[in-house]
C-alpha positions in Angstrom: 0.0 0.0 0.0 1.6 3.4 -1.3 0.0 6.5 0.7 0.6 9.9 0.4 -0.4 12.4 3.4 -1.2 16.2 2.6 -0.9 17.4 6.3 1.3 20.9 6.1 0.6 22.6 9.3 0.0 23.0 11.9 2.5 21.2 14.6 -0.5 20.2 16.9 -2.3 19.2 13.8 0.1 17.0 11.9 0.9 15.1 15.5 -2.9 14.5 15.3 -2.3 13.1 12.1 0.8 11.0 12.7 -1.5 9.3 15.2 -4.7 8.0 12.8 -1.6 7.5 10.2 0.1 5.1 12.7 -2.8 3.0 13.1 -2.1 2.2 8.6 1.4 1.4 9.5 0.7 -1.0 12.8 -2.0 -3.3 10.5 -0.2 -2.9 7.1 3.6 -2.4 8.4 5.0 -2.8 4.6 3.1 0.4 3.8 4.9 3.1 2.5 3.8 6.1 3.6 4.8 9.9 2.3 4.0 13.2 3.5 3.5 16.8 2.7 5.1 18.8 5.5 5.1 22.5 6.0 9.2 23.9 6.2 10.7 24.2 9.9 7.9 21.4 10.5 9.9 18.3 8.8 11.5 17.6 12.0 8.6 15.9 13.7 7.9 13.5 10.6 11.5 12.2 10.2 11.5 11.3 13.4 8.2 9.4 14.1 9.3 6.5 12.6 6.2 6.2 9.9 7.5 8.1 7.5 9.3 7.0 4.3 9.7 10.6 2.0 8.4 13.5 3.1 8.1 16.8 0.5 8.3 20.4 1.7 5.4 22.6 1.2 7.1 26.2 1.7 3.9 27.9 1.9 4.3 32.2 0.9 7.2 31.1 -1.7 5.0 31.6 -4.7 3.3 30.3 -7.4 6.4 28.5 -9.1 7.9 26.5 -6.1 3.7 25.7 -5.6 4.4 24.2 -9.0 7.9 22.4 -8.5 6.4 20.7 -5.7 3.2 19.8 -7.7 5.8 18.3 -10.5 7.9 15.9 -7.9 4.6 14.7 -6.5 3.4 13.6 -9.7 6.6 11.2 -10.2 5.5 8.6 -8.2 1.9 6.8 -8.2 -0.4 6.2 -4.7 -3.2 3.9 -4.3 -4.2 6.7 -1.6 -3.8 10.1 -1.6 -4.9 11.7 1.6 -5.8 15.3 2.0 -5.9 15.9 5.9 -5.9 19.8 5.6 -8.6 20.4 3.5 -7.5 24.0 2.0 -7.3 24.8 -1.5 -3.6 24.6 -1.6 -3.5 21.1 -0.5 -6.4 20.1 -2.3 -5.0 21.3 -5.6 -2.2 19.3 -5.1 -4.1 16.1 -4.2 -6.2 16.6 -7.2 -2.3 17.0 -9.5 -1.1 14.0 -7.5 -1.2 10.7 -9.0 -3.9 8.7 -6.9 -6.0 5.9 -7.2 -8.3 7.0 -4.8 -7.9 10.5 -3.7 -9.6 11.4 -0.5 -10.0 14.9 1.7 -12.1 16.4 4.5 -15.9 16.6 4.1 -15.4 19.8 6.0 -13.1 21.1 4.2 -12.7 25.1 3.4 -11.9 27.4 0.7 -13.9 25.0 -1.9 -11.1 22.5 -1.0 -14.3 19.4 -1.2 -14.9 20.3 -5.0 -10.9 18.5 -5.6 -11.4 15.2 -4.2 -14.4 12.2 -2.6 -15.2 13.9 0.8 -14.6 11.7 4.0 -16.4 12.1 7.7 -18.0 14.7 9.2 -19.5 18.2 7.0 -20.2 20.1 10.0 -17.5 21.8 11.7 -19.8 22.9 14.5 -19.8 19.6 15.8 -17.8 19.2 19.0 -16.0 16.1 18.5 -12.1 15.6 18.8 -9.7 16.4 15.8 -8.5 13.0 15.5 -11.8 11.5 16.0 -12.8 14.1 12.5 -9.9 11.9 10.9 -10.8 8.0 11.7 -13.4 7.9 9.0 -10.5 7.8 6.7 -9.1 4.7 7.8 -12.2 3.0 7.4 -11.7 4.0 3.5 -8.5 2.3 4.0 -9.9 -1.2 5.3 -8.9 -0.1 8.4 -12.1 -1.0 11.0 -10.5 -0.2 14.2 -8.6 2.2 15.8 -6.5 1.6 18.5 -6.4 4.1 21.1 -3.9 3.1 23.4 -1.5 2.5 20.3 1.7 5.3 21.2 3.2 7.4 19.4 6.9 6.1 18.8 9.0 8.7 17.8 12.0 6.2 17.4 14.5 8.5 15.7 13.6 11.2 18.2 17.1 11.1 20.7 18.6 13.7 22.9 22.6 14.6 23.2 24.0 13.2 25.8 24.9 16.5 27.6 21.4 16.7 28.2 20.7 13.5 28.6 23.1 13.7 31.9 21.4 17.4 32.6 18.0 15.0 33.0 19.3 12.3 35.0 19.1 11.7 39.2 15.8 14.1 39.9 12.3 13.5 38.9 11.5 15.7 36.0 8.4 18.3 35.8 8.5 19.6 32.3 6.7 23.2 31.7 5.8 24.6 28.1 4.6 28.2 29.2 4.2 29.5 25.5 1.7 29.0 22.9 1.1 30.8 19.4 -2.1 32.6 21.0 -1.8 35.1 23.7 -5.5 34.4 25.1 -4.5 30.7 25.5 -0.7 31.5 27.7 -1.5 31.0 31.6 0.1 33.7 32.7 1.5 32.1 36.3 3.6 29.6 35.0 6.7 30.9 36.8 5.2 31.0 40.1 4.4 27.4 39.5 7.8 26.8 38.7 8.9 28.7 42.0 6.1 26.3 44.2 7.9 23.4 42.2 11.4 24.2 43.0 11.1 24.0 46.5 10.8 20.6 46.6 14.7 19.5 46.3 13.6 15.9 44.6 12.1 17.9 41.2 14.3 19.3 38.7 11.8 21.9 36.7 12.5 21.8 33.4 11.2 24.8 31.1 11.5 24.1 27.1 9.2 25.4 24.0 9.9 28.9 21.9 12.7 31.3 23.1 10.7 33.9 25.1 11.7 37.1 27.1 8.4 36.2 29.1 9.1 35.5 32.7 12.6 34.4 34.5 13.1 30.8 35.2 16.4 31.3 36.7 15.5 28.5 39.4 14.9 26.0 36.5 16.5 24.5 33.7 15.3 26.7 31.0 15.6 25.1 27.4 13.4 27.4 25.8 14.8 27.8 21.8 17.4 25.1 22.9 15.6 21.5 21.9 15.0 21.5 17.8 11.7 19.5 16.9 13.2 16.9 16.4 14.6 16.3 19.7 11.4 17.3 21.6 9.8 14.2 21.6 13.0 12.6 23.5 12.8 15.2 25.8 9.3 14.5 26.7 10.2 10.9 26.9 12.4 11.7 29.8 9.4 14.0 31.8 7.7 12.7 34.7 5.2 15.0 34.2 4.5 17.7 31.4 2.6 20.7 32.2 1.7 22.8 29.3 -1.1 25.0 27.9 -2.9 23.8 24.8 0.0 23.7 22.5 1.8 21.3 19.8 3.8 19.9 23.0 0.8 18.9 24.8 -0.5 16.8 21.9 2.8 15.3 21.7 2.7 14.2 25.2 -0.5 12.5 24.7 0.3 10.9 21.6 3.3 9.4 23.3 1.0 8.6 26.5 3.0 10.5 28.7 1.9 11.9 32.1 0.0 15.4 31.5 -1.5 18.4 33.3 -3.1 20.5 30.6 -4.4 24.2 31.3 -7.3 25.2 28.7 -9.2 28.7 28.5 -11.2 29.8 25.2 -10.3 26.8 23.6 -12.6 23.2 23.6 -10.7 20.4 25.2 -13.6 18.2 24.1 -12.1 19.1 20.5 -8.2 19.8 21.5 -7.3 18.2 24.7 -5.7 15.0 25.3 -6.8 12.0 23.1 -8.6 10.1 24.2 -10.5 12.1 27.1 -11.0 9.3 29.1 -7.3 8.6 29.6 -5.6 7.9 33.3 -2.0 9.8 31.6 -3.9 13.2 31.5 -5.8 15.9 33.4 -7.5 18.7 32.0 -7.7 21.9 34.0 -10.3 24.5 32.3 -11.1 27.8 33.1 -14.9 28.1 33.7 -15.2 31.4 32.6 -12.9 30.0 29.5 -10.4 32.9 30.5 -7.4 31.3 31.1 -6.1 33.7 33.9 -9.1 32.9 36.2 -7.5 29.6 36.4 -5.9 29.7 40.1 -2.9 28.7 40.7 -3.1 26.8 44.0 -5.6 24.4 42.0 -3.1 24.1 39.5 -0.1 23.3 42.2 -2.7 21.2 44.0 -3.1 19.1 40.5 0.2 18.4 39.3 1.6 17.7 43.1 -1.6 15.2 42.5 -0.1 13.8 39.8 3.4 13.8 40.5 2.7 11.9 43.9 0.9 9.4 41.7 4.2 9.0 39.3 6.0 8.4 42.4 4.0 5.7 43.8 
């Protein structure tokens, strides 16, 4: 089986997508499977361990590199061609692609369901998980079952050994403070981290985008420090992640790893840990679905929760 995956963007997204992909590899493992990856983004599919070729999509670089990657898709042949994105731009190029069966999103925007057969769910009003929007895809696969509890991998994912030895003697509370929306940053993280630090058996580890925002001086602070490709590794070594709704969080969960996850405006119901019912994650929201009104004694009260639990 020959599978293409259009999946560009977003980080959170395309984890989301490495997930249902997963599920083709684990009941057809001679599958080869390629994928249309956003640039600066590559990192995470090279690494996952599903991927054969992957093909940069270096989106605001105009119409004739639009074209040039249109032209190296078209030299090889698919028996599935998978639009995950459902945009114009990517449904263009599943409709140039050579495809048996060319497949996208039933909810797909910007006319994007007029370029291929639409699979799963129209409405977009719906509150049902991203992943969960994707499954109906693997059923078009012969794929009748998805396995839930199936991780994520990432088995070329490793970290260097300086800070490998950096990790190593202390329990490990991983914080990603940032996110790429100002309304969804809890702003308290470093007083977290200062709660944290007293206890002399954590180490408080802070990683995600280089910020200005906030001093973790009492941590170690790897913000703009771990390339993608080395952040899965790093969250292989947490004890606990702690992390806004962010790309890192959906990592986490797709590697089943031990989470606290802080949510204001956004739906965990459709972005939160996958799946919901899982005994890995928690999921603080703010009922006003502000995120500052969520207090940071609950927090603390949560993750020492969960950290006591790691420890048993």
């Amino acid at each position: 089986m020959r599978v293409l995956i259009l999946k560009p963007s977003s980080l959170g997204d395309v984890v989301h997508g490495l997930r249902v992909v997963s599920q083709v590899k684990f009941q057809h493992p001679d599958a080869t499977i390629d994928w249309v990856i956003k640039k600066q983004l590559q990192g995470i599919v090279e690494v996952s361990g599903l991927v054969g070729n992957f093909y940069l999509f270096e989106r605001g670089e105009g119409l004739w590199n639009y074209l040039r990657l249109a032209s190296h898709l078209r030299k090889k042949s698919y028996d599935y061609v998978l639009d995950l994105q459902g945009l114009l731009r990517s449904a263009c190029l599943t409709k140039l692609t050579k495809g048996d069966k060319k497949l996208g999103r039933a909810d797909g925007r910007e006319f994007s369901t007029l370029f291929y057969d639409s699979i799963g769910e129209r409405d977009r009003s719906i509150r049902i998980h991203a992943i969960d929007r994707m499954l109906p895809f693997l059923t078009s696969l012969g794929i009748s079952e998805f396995d839930e509890s199936l991780p994520l991998q990432f088995s070329g994912s490793s970290l260097n050994g300086k800070l490998k030895k950096l990790l190593l003697g202390k329990k490990n509370v991983l914080l990603f403070p940032e996110s790429r929306r100002k309304e969804k940053v809890w702003p308290f993280f470093q007083d977290l981290a200062v709660m944290l630090s007293s206890d002399s058996k954590l180490r408080v580890v802070v990683a995600g985008e280089e910020s200005r925002r906030n001093d973790f001086s009492e941590c170690l602070d790897l913000r703009g420090k771990v390339p993608l490709n080395e952040l899965p590794a790093l969250i292989g070594h947490a004890d606990l992640v702690v992390s806004n709704d962010s790309a890192p969080l959906h990592v986490a969960s797709a590697m089943g790893r031990p989470s606290v996850s802080l949510f204001g405006p956004t739906d965990p119901v459709r972005y939160g840990p996958y799946p919901a019912d899982s005994d890995d994650s928690v999921v603080l929201r703010a009922p006003s679905s502000k995120i500052e009104d969520l207090k940071i004694n609950t927090v603390y009260r949560v993750v020492a929760e969960k950290l006591g639990q790691a420890n048993a």
